[in-house]
C-alpha positions in Angstrom: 0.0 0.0 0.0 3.2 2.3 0.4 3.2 3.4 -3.8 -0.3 4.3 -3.4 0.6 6.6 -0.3 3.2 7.9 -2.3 1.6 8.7 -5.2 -1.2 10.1 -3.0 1.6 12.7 -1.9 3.0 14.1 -5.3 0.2 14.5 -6.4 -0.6 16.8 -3.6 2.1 18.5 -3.9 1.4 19.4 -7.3 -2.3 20.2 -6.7 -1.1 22.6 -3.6 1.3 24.8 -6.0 -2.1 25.4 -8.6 -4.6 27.6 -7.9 -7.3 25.4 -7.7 -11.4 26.2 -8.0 -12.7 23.0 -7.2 -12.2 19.1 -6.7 -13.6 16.9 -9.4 -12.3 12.9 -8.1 -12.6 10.2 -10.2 -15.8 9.3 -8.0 -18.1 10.9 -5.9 -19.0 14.6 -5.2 -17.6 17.7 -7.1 -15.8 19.9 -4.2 -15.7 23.5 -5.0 -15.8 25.0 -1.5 -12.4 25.5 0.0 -10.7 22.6 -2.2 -7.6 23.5 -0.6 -9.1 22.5 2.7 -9.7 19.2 1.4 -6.2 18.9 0.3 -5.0 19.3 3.7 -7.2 16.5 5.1 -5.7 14.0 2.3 -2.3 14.9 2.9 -3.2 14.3 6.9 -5.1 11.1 6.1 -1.6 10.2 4.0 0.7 10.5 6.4 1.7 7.7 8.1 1.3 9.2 12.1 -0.8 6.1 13.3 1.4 4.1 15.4 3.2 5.2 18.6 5.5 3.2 20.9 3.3 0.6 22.7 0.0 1.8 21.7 -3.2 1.0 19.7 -4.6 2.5 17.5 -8.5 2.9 16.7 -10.3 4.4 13.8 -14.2 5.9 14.2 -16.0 6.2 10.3 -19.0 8.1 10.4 -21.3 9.6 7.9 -24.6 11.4 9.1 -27.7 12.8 8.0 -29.1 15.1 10.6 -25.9 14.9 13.2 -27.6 12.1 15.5 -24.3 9.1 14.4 -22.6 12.6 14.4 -22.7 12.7 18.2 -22.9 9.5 18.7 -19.3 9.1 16.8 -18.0 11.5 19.5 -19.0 9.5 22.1 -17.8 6.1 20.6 -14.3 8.4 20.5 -14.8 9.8 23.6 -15.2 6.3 25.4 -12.2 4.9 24.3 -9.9 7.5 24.8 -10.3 7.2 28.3 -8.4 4.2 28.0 -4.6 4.7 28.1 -2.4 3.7 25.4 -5.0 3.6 22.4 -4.5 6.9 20.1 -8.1 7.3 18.4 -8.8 9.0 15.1 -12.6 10.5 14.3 -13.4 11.0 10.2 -16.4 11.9 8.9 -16.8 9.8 5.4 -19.3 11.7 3.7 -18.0 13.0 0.2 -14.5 10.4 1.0 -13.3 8.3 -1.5 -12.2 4.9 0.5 -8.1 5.7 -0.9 -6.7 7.5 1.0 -8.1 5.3 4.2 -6.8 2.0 3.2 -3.5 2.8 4.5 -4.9 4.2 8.0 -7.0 0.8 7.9 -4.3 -1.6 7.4 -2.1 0.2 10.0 -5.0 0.3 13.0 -6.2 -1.9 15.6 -9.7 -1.3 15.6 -12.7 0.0 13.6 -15.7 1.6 14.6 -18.1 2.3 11.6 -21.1 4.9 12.4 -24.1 4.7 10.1 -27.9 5.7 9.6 -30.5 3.4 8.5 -31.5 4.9 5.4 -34.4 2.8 3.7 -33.3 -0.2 5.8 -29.6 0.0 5.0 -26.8 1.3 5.7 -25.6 4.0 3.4 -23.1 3.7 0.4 -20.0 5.7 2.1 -19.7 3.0 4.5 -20.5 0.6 2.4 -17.8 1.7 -0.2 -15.2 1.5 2.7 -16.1 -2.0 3.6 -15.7 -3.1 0.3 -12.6 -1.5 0.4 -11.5 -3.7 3.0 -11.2 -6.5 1.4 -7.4 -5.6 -0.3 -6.7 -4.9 3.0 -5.4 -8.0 6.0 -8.2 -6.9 8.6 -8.3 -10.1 9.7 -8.2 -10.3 13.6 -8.7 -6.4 14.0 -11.2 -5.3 16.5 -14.9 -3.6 15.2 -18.1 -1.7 16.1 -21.2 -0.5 14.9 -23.3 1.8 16.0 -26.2 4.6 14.3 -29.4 6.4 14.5 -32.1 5.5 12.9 -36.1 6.6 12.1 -37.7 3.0 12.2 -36.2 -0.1 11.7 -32.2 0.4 12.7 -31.1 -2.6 10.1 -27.4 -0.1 9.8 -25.7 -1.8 12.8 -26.4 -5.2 12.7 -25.9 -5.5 9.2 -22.2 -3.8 9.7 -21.4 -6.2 12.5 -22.4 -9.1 9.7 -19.8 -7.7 7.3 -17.4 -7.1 10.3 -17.7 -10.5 11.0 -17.3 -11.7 7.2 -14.0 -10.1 7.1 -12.9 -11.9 10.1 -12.6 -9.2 12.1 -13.6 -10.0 15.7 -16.9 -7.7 16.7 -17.0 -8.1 20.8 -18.7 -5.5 22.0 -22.4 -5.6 21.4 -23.4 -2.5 19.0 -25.3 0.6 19.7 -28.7 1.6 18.0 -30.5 5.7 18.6 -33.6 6.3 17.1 -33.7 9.7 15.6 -31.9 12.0 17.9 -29.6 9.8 20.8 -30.8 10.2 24.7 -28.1 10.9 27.4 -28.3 7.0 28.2 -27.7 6.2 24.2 -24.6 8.4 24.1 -23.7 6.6 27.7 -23.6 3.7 25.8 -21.9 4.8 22.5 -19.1 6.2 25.4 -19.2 2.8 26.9 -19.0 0.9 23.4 -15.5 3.5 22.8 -14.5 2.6 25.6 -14.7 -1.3 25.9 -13.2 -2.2 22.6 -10.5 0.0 23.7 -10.1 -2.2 26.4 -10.3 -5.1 24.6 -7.5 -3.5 22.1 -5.0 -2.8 25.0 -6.4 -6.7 26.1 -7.7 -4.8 29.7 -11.4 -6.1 29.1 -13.0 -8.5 31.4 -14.2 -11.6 30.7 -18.2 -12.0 30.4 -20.7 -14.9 30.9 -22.2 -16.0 27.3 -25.9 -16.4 27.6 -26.0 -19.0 24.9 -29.7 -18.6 25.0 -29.7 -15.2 23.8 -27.7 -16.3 20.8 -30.4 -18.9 19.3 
């Protein structure tokens, strides 16, 4: 993944000495407000800053309609950074191609993924970004789920499933809002951060399986 990174940077570098009007990517959205803000997140989400001595790393996705996952991605990051030794990094997906995250991805420890239920589904961004994982070795890495959603709240477990499918290991239960989160929601998006930190950092304790709850 290192020549993709690479290339990622020249052609920043370029880019940042035109001046520049707007964005048009290969995919997704035309960016014509502040494209040279948008540079500077590609060239952050390029450099290779992830890893510190003795530490884990975790990585929040998100994309949101009316702000609910919003807050509730906050609270997932939140959570876990009250756990010591685990460095935590909070992107908001929307108008992202999956690129310049597949480096960030292979290098981290953990993944939460934040989306709504949007006509019982979870919505393209994050589903472009799973698929993205599969040129990436995921397998054994920690992941969440968690959303807001108006009636049924398919998002999460459906994530978790793909989670799962990768062989990533999903131990922390995933967190469901409808419409706007409560203070005991974003409790438990805090508490969701904050176990699978502990379960990156291998701090977690061990919990009795109802095996009945899993028929």
């Amino acid at each position: 993944m290192r020549p993709f990174r690479d290339h990622v940077i020249q052609a920043l570098n370029l880019l940042e000495s035109l001046p520049l009007s707007l964005v048009a990517p290969a995919h997704g959205p035309i960016l014509r407000e502040s494209p040279h803000d948008y540079l500077t997140r590609y060239r952050t989400l390029s450099a290779s800053n992830l890893h510190g001595a003795e530490s884990r790393t975790l990585l929040v996705f998100y994309i949101s309609a009316y702000g609910a996952t919003r807050r509730m991605a906050e609270e997932v990051a939140a959570g876990a950074e009250e756990v010591g030794d685990v460095r935590v990094s909070l992107y908001d997906i929307e108008g992202s191609e999956p690129g310049p995250f597949v480096d960030l991805i292979e290098e981290a420890d953990g993944l939460a993924f934040g989306s709504p239920t949007i006509n019982g589904d979870a919505v393209k961004p994050v589903w472009d970004l799973l698929s993205s994982l599969t040129v990436v070795n995921v397998k054994g890495k920690l992941g969440a789920a968690f959303g807001s959603y108006g009636w049924s709240g398919e998002a999460v477990p459906m994530v978790e499933d793909r989670l799962r499918r990768l062989k990533l290991r999903v131990p922390v239960p995933g967190v469901k809002a409808r419409l706007r989160p409560t203070d005991d929601e974003l409790a438990a998006c805090r508490d969701l951060g904050r176990q699978t930190a502990l379960h990156l950092v291998g701090r977690a304790e061990a919990r009795a399986i109802d095996m009945a709850s899993l028929a």
